[in-house]
C-alpha positions as CSV (number, residue, x, y, z in Angstrom):
1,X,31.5,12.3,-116.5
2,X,29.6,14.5,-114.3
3,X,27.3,13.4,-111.9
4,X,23.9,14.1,-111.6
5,X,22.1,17.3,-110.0
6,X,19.1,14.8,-108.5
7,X,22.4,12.7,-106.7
8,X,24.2,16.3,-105.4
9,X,20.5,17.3,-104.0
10,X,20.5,14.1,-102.0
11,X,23.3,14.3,-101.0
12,X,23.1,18.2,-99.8
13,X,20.2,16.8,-98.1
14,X,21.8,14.2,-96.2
15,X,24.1,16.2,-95.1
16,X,21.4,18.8,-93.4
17,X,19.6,16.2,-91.8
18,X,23.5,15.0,-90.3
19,X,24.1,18.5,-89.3
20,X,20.7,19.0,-87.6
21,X,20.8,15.6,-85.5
22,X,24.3,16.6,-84.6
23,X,23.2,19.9,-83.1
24,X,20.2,18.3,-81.7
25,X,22.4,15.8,-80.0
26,X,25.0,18.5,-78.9
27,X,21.9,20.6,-77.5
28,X,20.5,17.4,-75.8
29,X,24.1,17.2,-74.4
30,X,23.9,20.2,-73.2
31,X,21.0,20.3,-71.4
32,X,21.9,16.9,-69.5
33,X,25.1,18.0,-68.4
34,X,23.6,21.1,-66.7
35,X,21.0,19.0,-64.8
36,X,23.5,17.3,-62.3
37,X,24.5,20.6,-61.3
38,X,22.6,21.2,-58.0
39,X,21.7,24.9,-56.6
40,X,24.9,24.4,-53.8
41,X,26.9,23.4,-57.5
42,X,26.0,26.4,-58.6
43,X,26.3,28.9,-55.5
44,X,29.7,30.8,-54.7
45,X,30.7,32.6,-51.3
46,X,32.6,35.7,-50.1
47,X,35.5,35.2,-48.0
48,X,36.3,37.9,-45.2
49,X,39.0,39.4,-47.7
50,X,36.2,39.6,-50.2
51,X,37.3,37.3,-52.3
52,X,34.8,34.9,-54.2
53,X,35.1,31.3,-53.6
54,X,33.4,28.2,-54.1
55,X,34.0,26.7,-50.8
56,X,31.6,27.7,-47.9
57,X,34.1,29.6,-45.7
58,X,34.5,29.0,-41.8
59,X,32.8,31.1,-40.0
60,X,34.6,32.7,-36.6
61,X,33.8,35.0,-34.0
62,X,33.7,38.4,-35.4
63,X,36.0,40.3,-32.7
64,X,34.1,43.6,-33.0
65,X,35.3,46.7,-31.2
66,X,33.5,47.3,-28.2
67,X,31.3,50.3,-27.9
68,X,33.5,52.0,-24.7
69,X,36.4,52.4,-26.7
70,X,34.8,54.6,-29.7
71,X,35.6,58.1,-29.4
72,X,33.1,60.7,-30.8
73,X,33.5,64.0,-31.1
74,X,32.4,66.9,-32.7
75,X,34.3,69.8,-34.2
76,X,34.6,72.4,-31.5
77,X,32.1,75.4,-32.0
78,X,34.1,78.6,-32.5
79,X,32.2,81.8,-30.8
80,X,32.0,84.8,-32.5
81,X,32.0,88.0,-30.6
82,X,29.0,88.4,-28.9
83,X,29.6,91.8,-28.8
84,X,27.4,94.2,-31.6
85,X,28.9,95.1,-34.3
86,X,27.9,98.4,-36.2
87,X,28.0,98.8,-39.6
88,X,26.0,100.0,-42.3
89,X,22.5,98.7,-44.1
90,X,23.7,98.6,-47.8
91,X,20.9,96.8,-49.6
92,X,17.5,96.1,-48.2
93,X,14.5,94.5,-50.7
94,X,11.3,95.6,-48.3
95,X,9.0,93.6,-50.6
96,X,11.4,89.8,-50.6
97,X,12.2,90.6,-47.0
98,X,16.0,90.3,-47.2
99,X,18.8,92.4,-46.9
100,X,22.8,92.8,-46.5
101,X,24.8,95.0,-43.8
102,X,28.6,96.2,-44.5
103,X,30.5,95.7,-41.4
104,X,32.1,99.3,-40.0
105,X,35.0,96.7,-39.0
106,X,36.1,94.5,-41.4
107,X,33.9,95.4,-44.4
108,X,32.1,92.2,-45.0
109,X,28.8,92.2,-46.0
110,X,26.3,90.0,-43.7
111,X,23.0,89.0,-44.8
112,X,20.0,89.4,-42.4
113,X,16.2,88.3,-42.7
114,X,13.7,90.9,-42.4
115,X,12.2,88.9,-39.5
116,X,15.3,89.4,-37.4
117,X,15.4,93.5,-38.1
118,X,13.3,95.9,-37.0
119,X,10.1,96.7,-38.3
120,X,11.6,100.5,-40.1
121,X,15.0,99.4,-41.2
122,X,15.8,101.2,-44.4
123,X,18.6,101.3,-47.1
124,X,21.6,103.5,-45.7
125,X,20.5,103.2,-41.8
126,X,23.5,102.6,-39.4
127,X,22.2,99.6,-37.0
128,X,24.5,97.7,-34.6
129,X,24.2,93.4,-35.0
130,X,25.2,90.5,-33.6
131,X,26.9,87.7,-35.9
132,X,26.2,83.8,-35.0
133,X,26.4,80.8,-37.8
134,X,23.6,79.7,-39.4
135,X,22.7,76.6,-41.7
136,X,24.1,79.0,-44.6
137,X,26.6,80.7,-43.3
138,X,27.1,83.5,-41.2
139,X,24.0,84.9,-39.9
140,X,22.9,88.9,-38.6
141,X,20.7,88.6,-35.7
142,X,19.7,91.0,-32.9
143,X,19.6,94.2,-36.0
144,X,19.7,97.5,-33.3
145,X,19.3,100.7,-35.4
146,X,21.5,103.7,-34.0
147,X,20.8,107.1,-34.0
């Protein structure tokens, strides 16, 4: 004999209503258990190998280096020849202010800043410079032209 759908719906039905108070009462469960956690409960620490742990670790005297015994120093500056160079202007832009002079020496080409050349520098003149480093580089300064 088969049973009845009306006795299958109730029984469907039942078994919802178990299933939701069951997850109500796992949620309610829940939520209890995570009040009697406290803030320290939840908190963790870094020990001074930088390991995470729940204990607060001791805390000693830090034995920090004392400020005598630091050595700084900075690179030594390397001088370039003071003395002038000649060589050869190679490119000159009059209107951007900017050109490039081919060593007589080594035959690198330096750039230089109209501001430190001489007012009637040209393409092709021969000038004698100084070289010094600059934020960029190496850096034409002191632009002589010869005759």
């Amino acid at each position: 004999m088969a049973r009845s759908t009306s006795s299958n719906k109730r029984d469907n039905e039942k078994k919802k209503i178990a299933k939701r108070k069951e997850k109500e009462k796992r949620k309610e469960d829940k939520k209890n258990s995570n009040q009697e956690k406290t803030f320290e409960d939840m908190i963790a620490y870094v020990d001074e190998n930088g390991q995470i742990v729940s204990e607060r670790p001791e805390i000693t005297k830090n034995n920090s280096p004392k400020v005598e015994s630091i050595l700084i120093s900075t690179p030594k500056k390397i001088e370039e020849d003071s003395d002038a160079i000649k060589g050869k202007v190679e490119y000159f832009n009059a209107p951007k202010g900017y050109g490039f002079i081919k060593s007589s020496a080594n035959d690198e080409k330096y750039f230089f800043h109209i501001s430190n050349s001489p007012e009637n520098i040209a393409e092709g003149n021969v000038v004698s410079f100084e070289i010094r480093r600059g934020l960029r580089g190496a850096e034409v300064f002191n632009i002589k032209i010869e005759s």
